[in-house]
C-alpha positions in Angstrom: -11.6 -10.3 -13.1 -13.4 -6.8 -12.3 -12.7 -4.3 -10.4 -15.0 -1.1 -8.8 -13.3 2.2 -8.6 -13.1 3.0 -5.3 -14.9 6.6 -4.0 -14.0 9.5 -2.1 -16.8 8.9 0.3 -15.9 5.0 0.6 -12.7 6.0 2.6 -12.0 7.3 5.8 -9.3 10.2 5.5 -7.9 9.5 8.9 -4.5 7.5 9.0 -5.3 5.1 11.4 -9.2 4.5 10.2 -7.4 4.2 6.5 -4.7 1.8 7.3 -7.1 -0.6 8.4 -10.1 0.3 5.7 -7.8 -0.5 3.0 -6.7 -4.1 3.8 -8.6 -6.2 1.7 -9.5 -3.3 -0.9 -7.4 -3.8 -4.1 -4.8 -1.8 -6.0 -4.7 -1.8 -9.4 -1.7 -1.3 -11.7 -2.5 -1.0 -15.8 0.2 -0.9 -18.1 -0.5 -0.2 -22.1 -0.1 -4.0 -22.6 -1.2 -5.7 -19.4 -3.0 -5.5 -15.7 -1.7 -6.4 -12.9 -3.4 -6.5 -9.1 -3.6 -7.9 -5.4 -5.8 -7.7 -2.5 -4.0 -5.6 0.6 -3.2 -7.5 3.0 -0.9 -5.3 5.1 -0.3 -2.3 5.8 1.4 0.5 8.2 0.2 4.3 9.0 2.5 7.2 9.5 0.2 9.6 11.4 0.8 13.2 12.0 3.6 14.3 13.8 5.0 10.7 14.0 8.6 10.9 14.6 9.0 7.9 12.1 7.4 9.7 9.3 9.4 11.5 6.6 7.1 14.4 7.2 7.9 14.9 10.3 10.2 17.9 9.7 8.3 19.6 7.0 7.8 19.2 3.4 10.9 19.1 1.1 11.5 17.5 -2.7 11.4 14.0 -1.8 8.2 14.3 0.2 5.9 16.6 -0.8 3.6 14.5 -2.3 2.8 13.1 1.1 1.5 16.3 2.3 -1.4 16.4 -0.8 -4.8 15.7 0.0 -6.3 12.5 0.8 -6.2 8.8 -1.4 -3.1 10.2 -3.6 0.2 8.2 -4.3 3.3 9.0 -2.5 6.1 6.8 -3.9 9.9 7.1 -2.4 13.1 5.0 -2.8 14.4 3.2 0.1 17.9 2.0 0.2 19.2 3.4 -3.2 17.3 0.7 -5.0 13.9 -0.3 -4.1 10.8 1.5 -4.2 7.3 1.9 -1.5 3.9 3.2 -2.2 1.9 4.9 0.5 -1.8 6.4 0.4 -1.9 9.5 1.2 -4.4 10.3 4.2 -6.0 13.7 6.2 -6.0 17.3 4.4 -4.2 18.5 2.1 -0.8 19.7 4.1 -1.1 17.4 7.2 1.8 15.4 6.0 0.3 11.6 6.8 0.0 8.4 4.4 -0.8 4.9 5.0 2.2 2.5 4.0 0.7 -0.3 1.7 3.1 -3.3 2.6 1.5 -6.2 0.9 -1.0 -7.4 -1.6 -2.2 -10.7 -2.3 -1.8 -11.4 -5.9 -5.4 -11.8 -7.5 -4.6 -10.9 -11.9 -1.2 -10.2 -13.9 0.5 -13.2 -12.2 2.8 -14.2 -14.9 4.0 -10.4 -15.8 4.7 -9.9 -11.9 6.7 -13.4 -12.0 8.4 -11.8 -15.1 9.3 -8.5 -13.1 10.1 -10.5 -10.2 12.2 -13.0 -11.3 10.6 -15.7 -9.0 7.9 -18.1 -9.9 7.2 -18.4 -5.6 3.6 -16.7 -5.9 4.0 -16.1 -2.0 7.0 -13.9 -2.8 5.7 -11.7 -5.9 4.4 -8.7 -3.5 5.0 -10.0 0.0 7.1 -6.4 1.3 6.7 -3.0 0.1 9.8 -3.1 -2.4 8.4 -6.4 -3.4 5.3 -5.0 -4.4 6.4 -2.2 -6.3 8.7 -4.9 -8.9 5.8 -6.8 -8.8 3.1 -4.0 -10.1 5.7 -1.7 -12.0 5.2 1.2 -9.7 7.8 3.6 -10.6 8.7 7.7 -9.8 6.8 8.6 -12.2 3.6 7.5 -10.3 4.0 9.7 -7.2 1.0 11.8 -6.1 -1.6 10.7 -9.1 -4.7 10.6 -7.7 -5.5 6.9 -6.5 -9.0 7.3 -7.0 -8.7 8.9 -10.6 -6.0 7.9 -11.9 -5.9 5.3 -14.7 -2.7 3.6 -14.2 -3.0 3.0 -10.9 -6.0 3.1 -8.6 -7.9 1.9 -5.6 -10.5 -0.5 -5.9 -13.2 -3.2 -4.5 -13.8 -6.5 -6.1 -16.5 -6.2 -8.9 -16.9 -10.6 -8.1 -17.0 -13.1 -5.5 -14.0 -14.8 -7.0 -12.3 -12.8 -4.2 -12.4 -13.6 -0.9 -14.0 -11.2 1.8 -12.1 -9.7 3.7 -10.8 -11.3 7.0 -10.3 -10.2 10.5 -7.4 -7.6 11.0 -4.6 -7.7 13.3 -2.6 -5.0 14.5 1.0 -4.7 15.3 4.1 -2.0 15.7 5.5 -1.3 12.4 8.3 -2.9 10.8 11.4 -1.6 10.7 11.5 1.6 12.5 13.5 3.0 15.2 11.7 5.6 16.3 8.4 5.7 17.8 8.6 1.9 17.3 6.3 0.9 20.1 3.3 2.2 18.4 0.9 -0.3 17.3 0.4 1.0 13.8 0.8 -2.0 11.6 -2.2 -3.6 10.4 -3.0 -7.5 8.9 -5.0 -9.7 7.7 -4.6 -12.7 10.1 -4.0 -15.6 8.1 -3.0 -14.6 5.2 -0.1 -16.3 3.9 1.0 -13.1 2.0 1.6 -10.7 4.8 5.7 -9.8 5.5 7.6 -9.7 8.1 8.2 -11.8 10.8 5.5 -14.8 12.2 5.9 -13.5 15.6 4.2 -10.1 14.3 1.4 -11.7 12.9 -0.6 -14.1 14.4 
């Protein structure tokens, strides 16, 4: 399967206009000895002064790579043990990024069983700690350049073996206890390999 490197001018920088641009766009994880990747199918934006946002009281150690300029990688840890990866969106400094939430597995299949533990394909990326297992995203990939970098990168199907995308749906974000009204989540509707709950996605 091939992939086109996504560019610069592809992509809106805006949170909002990014969160939905980059469902159905694919993300790209190579590894010395294999490639794995998925079609997004879900994500969540974290807009400027968004009380839900770790920016939202400044930079500091853990975050600063959110506040780098647009279409880098901003990977944190979430309860001790699982990871996220979000996209980082606006200027350089604006402290906004686009939470990628789920992909739909499209290459790599039996290495992201093998990091997952499960042979359920619906389950291999389905959740943003899920996705992260499944595509080996690590520490040591926050703030490379998603549209650069060669171990992992943005990207648009090079063949029509993958499916166009589909309409989006939109949604408040999953999880959150502030600012939780916002409808800031977005879809694809249909797609089997969104998360969270049915209700949330129809």
């Amino acid at each position: 399967m091939r992939y086109r490197r996504l560019r610069a001018d592809e992509l809106p920088v805006e949170t909002v206009d990014l969160a939905q641009a980059l469902i159905g766009c694919v993300l790209v994880r190579d590894c010395p000895d294999s490639r794995s990747a998925g079609r997004i199918v879900e994500t969540e934006a974290y807009v400027r002064d968004d009380p839900a946002s770790h920016a939202y009281r400044g930079p500091s150690a853990r975050n600063a790579s959110m506040f780098l300029g647009p279409f880098h990688a901003y990977v944190y840890k979430i309860y001790g043990t699982s990871l996220c990866v979000n996209v980082t969106s606006e200027t350089e400094g604006a402290g906004a990024a686009v939470l990628v939430r789920a992909i739909e597995p499209l290459e790599g299949l039996q290495i992201m069983e093998e990091r997952r533990g499960t042979t359920r394909m619906r389950d291999l990326a389905r959740g943003p700690g899920r996705l992260c297992q499944a595509l080996d995203i690590g520490m040591q990939l926050d703030g490379v350049d998603l549209l650069r970098d060669k171990r992992l990168w943005l990207a648009v199907p090079a063949s029509r073996e993958v499916p166009v995308r589909r309409r989006v749906g939109k949604s408040v974000r999953i999880g959150i206890t502030k600012a939780a009204d916002r409808l800031l989540r977005f879809y694809e509707r249909g797609n089997p390999f969104v998360s969270g709950p049915k209700g949330l996605s129809p």
